[in-house]
C-alpha positions in Angstrom: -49.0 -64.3 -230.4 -45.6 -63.2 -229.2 -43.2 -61.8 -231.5 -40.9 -64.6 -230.1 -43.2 -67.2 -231.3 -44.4 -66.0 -234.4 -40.3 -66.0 -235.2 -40.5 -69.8 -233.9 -43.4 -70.3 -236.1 -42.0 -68.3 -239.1 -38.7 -70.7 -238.8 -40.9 -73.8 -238.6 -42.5 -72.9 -241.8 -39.7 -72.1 -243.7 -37.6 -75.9 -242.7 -39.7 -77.5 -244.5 -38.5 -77.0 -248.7 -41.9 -77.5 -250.1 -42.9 -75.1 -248.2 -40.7 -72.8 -248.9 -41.7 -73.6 -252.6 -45.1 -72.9 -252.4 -44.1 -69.5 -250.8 -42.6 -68.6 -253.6 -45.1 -69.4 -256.0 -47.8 -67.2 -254.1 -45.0 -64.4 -254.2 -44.5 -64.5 -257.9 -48.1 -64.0 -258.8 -50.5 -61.4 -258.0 -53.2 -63.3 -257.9 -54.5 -65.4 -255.1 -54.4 -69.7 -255.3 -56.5 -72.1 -253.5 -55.5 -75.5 -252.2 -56.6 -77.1 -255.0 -54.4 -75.0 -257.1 -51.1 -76.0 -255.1 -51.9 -79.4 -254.8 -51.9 -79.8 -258.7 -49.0 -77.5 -259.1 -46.9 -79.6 -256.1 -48.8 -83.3 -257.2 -50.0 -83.4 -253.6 -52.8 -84.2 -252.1 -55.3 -81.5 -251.3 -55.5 -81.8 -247.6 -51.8 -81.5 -247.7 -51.6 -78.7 -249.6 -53.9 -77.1 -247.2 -51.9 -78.2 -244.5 -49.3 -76.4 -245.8 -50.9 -73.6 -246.5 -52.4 -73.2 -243.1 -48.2 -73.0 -241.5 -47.7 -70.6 -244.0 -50.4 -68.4 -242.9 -49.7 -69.1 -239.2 -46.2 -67.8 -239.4 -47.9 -64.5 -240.9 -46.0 -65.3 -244.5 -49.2 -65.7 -246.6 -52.7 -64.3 -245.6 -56.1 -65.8 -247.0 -58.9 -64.5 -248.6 -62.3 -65.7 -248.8 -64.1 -65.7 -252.3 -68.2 -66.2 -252.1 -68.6 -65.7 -255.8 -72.6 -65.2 -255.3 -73.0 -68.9 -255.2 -74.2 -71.2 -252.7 -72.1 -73.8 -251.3 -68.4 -73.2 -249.2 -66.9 -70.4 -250.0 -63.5 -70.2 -251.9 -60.3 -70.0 -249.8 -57.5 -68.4 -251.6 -54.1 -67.4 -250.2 -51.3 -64.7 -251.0 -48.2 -64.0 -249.9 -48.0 -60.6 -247.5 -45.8 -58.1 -248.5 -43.1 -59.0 -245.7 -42.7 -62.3 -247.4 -41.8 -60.8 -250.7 -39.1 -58.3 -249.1 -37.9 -61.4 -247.3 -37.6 -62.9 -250.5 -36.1 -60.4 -252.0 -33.4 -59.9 -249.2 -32.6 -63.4 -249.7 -32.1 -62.8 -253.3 -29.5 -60.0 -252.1 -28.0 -62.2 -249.4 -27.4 -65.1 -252.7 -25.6 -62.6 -255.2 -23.7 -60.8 -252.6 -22.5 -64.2 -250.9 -21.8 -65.3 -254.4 -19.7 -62.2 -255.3 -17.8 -62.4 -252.3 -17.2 -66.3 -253.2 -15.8 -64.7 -256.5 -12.7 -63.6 -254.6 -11.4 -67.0 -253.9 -8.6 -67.7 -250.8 -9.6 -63.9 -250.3 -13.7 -64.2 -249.1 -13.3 -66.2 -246.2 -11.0 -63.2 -244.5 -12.9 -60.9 -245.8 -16.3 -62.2 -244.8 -14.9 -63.0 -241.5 -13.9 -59.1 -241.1 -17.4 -58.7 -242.2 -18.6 -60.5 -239.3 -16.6 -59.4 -236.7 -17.9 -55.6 -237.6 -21.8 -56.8 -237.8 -21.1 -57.6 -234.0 -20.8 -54.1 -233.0 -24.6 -53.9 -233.4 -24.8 -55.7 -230.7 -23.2 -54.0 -228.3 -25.6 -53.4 -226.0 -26.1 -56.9 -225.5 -22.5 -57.1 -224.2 -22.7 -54.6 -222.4 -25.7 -56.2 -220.5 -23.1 -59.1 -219.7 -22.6 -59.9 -215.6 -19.4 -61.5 -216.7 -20.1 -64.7 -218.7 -20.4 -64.9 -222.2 -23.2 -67.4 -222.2 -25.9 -64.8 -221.9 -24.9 -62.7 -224.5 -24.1 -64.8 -227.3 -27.9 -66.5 -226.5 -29.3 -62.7 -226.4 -27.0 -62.0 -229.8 -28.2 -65.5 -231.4 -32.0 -65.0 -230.8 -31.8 -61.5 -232.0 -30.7 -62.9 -235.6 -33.0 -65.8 -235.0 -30.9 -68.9 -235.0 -33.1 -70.0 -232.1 -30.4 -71.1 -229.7 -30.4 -73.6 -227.0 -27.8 -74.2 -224.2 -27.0 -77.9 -224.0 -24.7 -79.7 -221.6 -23.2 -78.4 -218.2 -19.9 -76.4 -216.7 -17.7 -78.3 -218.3 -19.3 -78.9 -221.9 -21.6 -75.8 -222.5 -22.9 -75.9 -226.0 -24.7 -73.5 -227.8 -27.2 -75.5 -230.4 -28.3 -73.2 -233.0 -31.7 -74.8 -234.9 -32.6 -72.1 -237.4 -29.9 -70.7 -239.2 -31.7 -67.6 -241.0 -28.9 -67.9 -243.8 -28.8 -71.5 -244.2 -29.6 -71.9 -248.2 -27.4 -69.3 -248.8 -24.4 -71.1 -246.0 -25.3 -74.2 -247.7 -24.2 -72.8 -251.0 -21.3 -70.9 -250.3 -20.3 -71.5 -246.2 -16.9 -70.0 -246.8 -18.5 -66.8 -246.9 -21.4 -67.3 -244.4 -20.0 -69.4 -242.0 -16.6 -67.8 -241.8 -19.0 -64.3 -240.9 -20.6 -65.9 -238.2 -17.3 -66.9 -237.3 -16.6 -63.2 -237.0 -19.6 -62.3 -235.6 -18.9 -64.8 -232.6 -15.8 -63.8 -232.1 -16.5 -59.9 -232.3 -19.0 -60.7 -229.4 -16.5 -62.8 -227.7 -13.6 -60.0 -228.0 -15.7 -57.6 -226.8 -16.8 -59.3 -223.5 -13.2 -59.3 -222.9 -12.4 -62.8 -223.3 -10.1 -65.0 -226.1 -11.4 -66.2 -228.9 -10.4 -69.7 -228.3 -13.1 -70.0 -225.6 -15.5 -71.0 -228.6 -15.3 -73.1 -231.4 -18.0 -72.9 -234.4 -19.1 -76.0 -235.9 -21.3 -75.3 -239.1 -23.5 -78.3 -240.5 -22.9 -80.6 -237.5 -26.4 -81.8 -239.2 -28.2 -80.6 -242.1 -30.2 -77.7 -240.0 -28.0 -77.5 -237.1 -24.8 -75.6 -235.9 -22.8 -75.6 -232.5 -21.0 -73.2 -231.0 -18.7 -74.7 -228.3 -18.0 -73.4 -225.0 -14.2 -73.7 -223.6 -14.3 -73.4 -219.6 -11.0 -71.2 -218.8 -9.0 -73.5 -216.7 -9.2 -72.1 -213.2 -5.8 -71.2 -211.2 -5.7 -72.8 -207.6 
């Protein structure tokens, strides 16, 4: 598996909110649950919980283990979460209190979160620097990176960046004049920096509930 489509996968899993609830049952305990287990905790039905389960492990955010126990019969299947899913977990935490005490400064977290963003796009700087002169390449190379799993939609004259996984989106969802107003930054740090105005794009968080656009403004061309 590619690490392009275990990041697909990864984002897949994590859309769905059971899911993401499951995960974070199997990070909070140290020892390993079966299906069985989940189902009763969720009030699901076994088969889905190991449906479930079985995205989990294919995005590589639990692992399983199998239990023989000396007896005859199927074996037990257990599951835990691998350690990258508890750091992820516990960045999220971080991402949640530091969006919250950035919220805490009222008309003063948007510009601040926004400066925020702008500077986070001189990471990617070699990404622009990659650019043969549009800015469509970059801010898809810039988007992927982060893993918003963008998609250009629409033609010359109505470009559209579709962004489908927003890695942030629980925390956006909660307090978007802090994460939204970054990427807000971000995109027009990138933009700035490929030379162009800021007013060739336009951010539009929550256009649905796990989507964002970013539109693309043609410069009007001189005769």
């Amino acid at each position: 598996m590619t690490v392009h489509e275990n990041g697909e996968d990864r984002h897949s899993a994590l859309a769905s909110p059971i899911r993401r609830e499951i995960l974070r049952v199997l990070q909070e305990t140290s020892q390993p649950l079966d299906a069985a287990v989940i189902a009763e905790r969720f009030d699901i039905h076994i088969t889905t919980a190991r449906f479930h389960l079985d995205q989990l492990e294919r995005a590589s955010l639990v692992r399983r283990e199998v239990h023989h126990g000396g007896q005859r019969g199927r074996p037990r299947i257990a599951f835990l979460a691998v350690p990258e899913a508890r750091d992820e977990d516990a960045q999220r935490q971080l991402n949640d209190v530091l969006a919250d005490a950035l919220a805490s400064d009222g008309d003063a977290a948007s510009p601040r979160a926004y400066d925020a963003g702008d500077r986070w796009a001189r990471l990617y700087d070699r990404d622009v620097d990659d650019a043969a002169g549009g800015i469509e390449e970059p801010l898809m190379r810039v988007f992927d990176a982060i893993g918003f799993a963008p998609e250009m939609q629409g033609g010359d004259s109505d470009a559209t960046i579709a962004l489908h996984a927003c890695p942030f989106r629980d925390v956006a969802a909660a307090h978007p004049e802090v994460v939204c107003a970054a990427h807000r930054g971000l995109l027009d740090g990138i933009v700035r920096r490929l030379g162009r105005e800021t007013n060739e794009t336009t951010l539009l968080p929550f256009v649905e509930s796990e989507l964002c656009l970013v539109r693309l403004h043609r410069p009007a061309v001189s005769e």
